[in-house]
DOBABA-833835 format. One record per residue (C-alpha): residue number from 1; x, y, z. Coordinates in pm, 1 decimal. Layout:
% residues N
<NUM <X Y Z>>
...
END
This chain:
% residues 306
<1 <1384.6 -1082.4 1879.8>>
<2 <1400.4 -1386.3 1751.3>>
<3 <1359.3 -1544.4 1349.4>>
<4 <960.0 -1620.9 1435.2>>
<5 <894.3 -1318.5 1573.2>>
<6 <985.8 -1158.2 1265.1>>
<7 <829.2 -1339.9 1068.6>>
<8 <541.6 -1296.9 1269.1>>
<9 <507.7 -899.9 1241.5>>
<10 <593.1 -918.8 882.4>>
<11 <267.0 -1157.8 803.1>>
<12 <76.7 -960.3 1002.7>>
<13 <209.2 -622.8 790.7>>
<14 <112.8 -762.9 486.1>>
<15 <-161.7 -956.5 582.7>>
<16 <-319.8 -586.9 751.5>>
<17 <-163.0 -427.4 432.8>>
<18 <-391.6 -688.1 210.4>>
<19 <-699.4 -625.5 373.7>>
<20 <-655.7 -259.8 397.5>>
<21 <-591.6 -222.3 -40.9>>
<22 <-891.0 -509.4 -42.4>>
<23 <-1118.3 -366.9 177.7>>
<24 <-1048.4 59.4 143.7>>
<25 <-962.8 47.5 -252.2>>
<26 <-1137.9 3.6 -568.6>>
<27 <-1179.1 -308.6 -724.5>>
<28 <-1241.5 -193.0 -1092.6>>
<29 <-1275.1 125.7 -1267.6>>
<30 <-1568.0 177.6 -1537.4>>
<31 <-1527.3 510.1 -1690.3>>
<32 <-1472.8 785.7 -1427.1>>
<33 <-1611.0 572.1 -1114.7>>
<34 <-1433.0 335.2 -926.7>>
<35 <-1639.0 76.5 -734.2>>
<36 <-1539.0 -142.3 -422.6>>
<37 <-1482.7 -482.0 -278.1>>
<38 <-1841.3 -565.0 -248.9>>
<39 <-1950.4 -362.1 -584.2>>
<40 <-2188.0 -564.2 -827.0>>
<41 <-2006.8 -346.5 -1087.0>>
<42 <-1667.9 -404.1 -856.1>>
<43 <-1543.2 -696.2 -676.6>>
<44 <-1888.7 -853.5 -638.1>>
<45 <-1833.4 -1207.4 -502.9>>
<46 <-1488.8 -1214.2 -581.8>>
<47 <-1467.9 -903.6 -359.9>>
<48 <-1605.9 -1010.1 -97.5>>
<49 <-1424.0 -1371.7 -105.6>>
<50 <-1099.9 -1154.4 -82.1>>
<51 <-1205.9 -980.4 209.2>>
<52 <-1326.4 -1242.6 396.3>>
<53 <-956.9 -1430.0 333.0>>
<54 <-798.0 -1111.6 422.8>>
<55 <-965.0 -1096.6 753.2>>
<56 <-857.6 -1445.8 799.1>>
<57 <-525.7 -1393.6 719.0>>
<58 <-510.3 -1142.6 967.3>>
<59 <-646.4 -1341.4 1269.9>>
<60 <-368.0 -1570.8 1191.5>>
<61 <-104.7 -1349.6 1214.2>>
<62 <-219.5 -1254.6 1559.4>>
<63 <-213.5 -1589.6 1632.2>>
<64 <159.7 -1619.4 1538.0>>
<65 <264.0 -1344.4 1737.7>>
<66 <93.3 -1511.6 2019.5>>
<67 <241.6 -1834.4 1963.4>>
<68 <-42.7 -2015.5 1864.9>>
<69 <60.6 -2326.6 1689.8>>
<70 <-305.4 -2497.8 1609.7>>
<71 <-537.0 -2365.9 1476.4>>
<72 <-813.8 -2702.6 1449.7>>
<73 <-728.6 -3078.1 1537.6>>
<74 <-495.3 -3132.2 1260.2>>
<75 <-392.4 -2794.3 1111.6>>
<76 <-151.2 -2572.2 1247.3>>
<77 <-145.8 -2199.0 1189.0>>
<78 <183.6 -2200.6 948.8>>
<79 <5.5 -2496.6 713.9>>
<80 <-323.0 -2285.4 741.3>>
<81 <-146.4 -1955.7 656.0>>
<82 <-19.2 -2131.9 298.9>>
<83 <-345.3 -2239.6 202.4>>
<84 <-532.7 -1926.1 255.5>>
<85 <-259.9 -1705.6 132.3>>
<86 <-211.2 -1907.4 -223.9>>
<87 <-592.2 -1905.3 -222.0>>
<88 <-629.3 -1504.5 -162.9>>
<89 <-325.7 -1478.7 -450.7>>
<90 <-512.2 -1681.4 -732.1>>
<91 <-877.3 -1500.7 -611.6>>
<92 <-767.7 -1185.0 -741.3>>
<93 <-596.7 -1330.0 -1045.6>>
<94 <-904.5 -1497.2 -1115.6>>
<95 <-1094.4 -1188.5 -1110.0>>
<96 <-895.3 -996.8 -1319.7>>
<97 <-851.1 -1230.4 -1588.6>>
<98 <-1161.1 -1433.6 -1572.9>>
<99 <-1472.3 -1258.1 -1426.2>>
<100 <-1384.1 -898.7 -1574.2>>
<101 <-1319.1 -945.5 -1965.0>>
<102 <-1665.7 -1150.3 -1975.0>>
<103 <-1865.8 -716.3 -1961.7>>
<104 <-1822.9 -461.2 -2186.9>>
<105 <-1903.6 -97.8 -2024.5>>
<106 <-1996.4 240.7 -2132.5>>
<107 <-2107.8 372.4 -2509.8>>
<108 <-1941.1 475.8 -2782.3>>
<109 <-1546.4 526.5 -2797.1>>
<110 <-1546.4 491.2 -2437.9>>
<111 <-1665.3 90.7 -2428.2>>
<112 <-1462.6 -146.5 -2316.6>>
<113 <-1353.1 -385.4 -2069.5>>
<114 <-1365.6 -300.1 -1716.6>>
<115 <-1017.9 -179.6 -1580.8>>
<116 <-872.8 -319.9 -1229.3>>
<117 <-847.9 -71.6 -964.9>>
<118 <-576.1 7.3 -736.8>>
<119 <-719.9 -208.3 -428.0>>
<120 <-644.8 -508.1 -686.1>>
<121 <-286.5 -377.1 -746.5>>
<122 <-180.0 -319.5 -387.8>>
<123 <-360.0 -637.8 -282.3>>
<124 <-194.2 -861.4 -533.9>>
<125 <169.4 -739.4 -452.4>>
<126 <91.3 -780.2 -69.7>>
<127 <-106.0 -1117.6 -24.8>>
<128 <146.8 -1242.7 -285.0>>
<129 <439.5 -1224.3 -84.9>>
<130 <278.8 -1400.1 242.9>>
<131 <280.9 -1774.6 40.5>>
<132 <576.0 -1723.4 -158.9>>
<133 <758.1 -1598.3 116.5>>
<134 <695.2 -1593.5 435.6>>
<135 <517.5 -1961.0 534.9>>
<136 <780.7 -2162.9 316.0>>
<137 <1024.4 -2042.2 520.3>>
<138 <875.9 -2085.1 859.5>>
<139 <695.3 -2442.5 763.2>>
<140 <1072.4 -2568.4 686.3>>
<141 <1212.6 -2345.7 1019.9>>
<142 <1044.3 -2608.0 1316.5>>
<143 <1128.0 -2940.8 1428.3>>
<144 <953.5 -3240.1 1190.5>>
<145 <565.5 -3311.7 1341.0>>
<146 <567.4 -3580.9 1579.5>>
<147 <294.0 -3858.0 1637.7>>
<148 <103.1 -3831.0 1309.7>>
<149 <-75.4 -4100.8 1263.8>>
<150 <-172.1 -4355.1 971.4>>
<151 <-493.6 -4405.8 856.3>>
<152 <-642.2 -4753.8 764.9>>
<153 <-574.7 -4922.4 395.6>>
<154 <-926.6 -4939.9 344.9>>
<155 <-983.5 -4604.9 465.1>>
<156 <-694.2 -4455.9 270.0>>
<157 <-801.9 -4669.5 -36.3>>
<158 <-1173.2 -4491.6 -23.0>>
<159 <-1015.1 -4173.3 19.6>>
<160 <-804.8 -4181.3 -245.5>>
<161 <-1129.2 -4310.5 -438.0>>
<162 <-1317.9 -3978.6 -342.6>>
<163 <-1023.3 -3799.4 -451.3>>
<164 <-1019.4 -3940.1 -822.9>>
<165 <-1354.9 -3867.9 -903.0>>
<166 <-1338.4 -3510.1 -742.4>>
<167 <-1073.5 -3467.0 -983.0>>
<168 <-1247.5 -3624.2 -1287.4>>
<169 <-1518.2 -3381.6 -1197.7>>
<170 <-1274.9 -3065.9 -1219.8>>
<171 <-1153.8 -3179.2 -1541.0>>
<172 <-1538.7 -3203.2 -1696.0>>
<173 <-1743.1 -2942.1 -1508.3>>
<174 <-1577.1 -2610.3 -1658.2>>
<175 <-1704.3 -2801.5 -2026.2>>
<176 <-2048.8 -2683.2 -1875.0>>
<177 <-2238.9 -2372.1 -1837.2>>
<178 <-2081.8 -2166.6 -1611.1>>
<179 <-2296.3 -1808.4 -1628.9>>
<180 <-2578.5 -1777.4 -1842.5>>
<181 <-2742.7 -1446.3 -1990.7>>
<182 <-3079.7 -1532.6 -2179.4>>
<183 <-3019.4 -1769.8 -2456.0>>
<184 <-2634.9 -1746.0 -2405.6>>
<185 <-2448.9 -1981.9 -2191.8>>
<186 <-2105.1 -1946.5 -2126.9>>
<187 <-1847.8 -2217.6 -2003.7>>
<188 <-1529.4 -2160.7 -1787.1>>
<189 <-1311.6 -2197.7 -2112.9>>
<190 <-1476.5 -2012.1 -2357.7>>
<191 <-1257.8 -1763.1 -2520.8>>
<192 <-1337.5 -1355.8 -2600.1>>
<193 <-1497.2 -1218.9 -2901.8>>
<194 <-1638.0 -917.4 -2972.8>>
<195 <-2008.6 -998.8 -3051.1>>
<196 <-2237.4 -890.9 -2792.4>>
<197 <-2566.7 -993.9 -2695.2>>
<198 <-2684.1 -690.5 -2579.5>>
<199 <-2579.4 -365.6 -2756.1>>
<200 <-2784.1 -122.1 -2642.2>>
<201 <-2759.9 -176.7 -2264.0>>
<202 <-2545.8 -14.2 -2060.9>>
<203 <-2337.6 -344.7 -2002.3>>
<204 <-2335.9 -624.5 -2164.3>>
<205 <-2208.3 -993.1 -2135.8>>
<206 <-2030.2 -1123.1 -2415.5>>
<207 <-2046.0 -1461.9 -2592.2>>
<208 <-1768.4 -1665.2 -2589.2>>
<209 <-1602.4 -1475.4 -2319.2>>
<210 <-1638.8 -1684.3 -2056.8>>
<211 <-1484.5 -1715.4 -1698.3>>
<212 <-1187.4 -1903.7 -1845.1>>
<213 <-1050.0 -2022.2 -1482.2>>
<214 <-1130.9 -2371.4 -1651.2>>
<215 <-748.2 -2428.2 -1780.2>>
<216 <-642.1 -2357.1 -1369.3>>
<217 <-915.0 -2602.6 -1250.3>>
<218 <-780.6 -2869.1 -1546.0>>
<219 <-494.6 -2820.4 -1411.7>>
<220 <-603.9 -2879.0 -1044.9>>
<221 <-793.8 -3177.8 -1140.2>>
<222 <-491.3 -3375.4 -1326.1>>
<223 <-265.1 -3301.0 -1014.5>>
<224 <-537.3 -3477.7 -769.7>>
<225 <-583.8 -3694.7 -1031.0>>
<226 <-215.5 -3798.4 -1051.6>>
<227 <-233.3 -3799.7 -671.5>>
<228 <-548.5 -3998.0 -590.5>>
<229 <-426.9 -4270.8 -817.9>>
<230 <-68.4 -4338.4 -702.4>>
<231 <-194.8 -4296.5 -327.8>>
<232 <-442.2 -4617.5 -443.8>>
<233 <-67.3 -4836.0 -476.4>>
<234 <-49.9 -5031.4 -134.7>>
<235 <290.1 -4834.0 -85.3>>
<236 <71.0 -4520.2 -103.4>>
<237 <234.5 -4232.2 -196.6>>
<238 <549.3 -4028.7 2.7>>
<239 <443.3 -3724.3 217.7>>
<240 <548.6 -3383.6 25.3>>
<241 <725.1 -3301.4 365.0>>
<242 <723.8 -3353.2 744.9>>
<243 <501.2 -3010.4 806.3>>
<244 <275.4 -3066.8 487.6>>
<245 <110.4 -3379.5 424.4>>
<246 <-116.0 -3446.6 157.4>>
<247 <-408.9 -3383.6 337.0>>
<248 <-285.9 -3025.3 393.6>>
<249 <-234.9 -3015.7 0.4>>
<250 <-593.3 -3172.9 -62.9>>
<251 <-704.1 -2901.9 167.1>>
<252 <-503.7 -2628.1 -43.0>>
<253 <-661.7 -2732.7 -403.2>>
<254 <-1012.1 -2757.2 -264.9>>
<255 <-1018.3 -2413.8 -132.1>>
<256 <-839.8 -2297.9 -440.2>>
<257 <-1113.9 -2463.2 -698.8>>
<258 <-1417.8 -2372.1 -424.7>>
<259 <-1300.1 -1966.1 -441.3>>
<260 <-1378.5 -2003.5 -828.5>>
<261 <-1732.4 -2110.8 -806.4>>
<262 <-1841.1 -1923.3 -520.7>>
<263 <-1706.4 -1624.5 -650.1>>
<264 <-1977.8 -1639.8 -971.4>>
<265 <-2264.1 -1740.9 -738.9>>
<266 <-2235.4 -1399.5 -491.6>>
<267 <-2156.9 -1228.5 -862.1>>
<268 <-2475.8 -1353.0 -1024.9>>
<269 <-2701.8 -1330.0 -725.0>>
<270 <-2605.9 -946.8 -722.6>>
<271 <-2623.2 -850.2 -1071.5>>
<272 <-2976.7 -893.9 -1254.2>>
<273 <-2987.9 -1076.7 -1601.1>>
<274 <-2734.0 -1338.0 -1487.6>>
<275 <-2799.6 -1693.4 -1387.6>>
<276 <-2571.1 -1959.4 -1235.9>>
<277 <-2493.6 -2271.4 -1487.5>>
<278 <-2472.1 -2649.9 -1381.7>>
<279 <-2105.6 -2664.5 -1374.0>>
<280 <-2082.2 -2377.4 -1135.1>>
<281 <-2274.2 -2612.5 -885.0>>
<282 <-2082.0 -2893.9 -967.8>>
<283 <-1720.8 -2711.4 -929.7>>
<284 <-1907.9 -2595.1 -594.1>>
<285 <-2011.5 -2947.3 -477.6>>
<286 <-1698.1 -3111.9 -558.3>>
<287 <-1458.7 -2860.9 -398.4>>
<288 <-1687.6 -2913.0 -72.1>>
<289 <-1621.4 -3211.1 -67.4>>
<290 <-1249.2 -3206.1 -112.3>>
<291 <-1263.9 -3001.3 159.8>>
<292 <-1435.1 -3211.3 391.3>>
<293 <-1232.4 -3502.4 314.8>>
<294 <-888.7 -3338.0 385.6>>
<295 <-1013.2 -3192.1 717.4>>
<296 <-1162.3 -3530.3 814.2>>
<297 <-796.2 -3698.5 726.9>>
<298 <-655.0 -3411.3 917.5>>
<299 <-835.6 -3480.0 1216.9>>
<300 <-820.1 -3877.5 1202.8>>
<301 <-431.0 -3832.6 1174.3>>
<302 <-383.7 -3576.1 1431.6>>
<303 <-152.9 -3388.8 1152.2>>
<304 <-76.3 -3085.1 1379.3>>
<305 <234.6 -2970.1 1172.7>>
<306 <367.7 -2708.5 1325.1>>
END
């Protein structure tokens, strides 16, 4: 057996080991109960996000083991298997440190935060390994891609235009209202008090606890930023490496920033009292269409990978 089938089975053990803790265990515990992936008091959107990218993990094992090397015109299963794996990583570390402390739970002595159930645990330390450990090695493991092609200077240029004010966007939208309860509106980098607006119901939301994933989408949005501008120079801007071009990474942050937003939207749609705010949307629309514009660079360029 060779060094790619082993690497093989072991993505597909974690990635079936993932989905199993995501899937079969409990998400968060509020007093005695213990709710699920798809919960409105458990994983909600966030939930059912890391299922989805669990099941998708999983097909894409199989197709490693098969020898499948493409998955669409211009991404291969190893450059796929990064991007989805990072992306399933940071969805439950979003959820446990952004969309849980913004409830408090129960009456009494017993109120609190919301505690994260095992099916987080076991997720995190399986998912975690698959981008950290298993695709770096195999994306540097094959022969360079071959026959990638170059896109137009005007074409890059406009790109790299798109990509600027996508990033602009990700710097300014978490300012905005992210999840709004009544007359409270909460942004993605609000901080935690203890003040609640609602004492007397069974949960309530608090004010100035807010998502917080706004400091990881900052973040984001200075690195594309960064990017966007220095692939504007007519010497445009070196490849990160022969199996990951930047499209690949364009690809990576937009699914990354879109798991965020979408995650809120299934959340607030489920639970009553809770509305979606404007930068929710915006975070939404803008990681759509970093999306889109990687997979339509991928596909002009033929950027197979591996």
């Amino acid at each position: 057996m060779n060094h790619n089938r082993i690497f093989s089975y072991a993505h597909f053990a974690m990635a079936a080991g993932y989905l199993t803790f995501a899937l079969v265990g409990p998400w968060s515990k509020r007093g005695d109960s213990s709710f699920g992936a798809f919960s409105s008091d458990g994983g909600t959107g966030f939930g059912t996000i890391g299922v989805v990218l669990g099941v998708i993990l999983l097909l894409l094992a199989v197709l490693r083991i098969n020898g499948q090397k493409q998955v669409v015109p211009g991404l291969g299963v190893e450059q796929l298997t990064v991007i989805v794996g990072i992306a399933a990583w940071l969805n439950l570390i979003c959820f446990i440190v952004g969309w849980l402390p913004i409830f408090e739970e129960g009456t009494g002595r017993r109120r609190g935060v919301p505690g994260t159930g095992w099916g987080v645990v076991g997720g995190y330390f399986t998912v975690s390994q698959i981008p950290l450990l298993l695709s770096p090695m195999t994306l540097g493991i094959p022969s360079p891609s071959k026959g990638i092609k170059a896109i137009k200077e005007q074409t890059r240029q406009l790109y790299s235009a798109i990509t600027v004010l996508c990033g602009v966007g990700l710097i300014v939208f978490p300012y905005m209202a992210w999840v709004k309860s009544g007359s409270v509106e909460l942004s993605a980098l609000d901080g935690r008090n203890n003040n609640p607006t609602e004492p007397d119901a069974t949960y309530t939301i608090l004010t100035d606890s807010g998502p917080r994933f706004g400091y990881l989408l900052l973040a984001i949005g200075a690195v594309i930023i960064v990017a966007g501008l220095m692939r504007l120079r007519p010497q445009g801007l070196a490849e990160p490496g022969p199996n990951m071009l930047l499209s690949h990474c364009l690809l990576g942050a937009g699914l990354l920033t879109l798991t965020m937003p979408l995650g809120i939207i299934i959340a607030c749609l489920q639970r009553s009292g809770l509305d979606i705010g404007i930068g929710t949307w915006l975070t939404f629309a803008a990681s759509l269409v970093l999306i889109g514009l990687a997979i339509g660079e991928n596909k002009a360029r033929d950027a197979v990978g591996v």
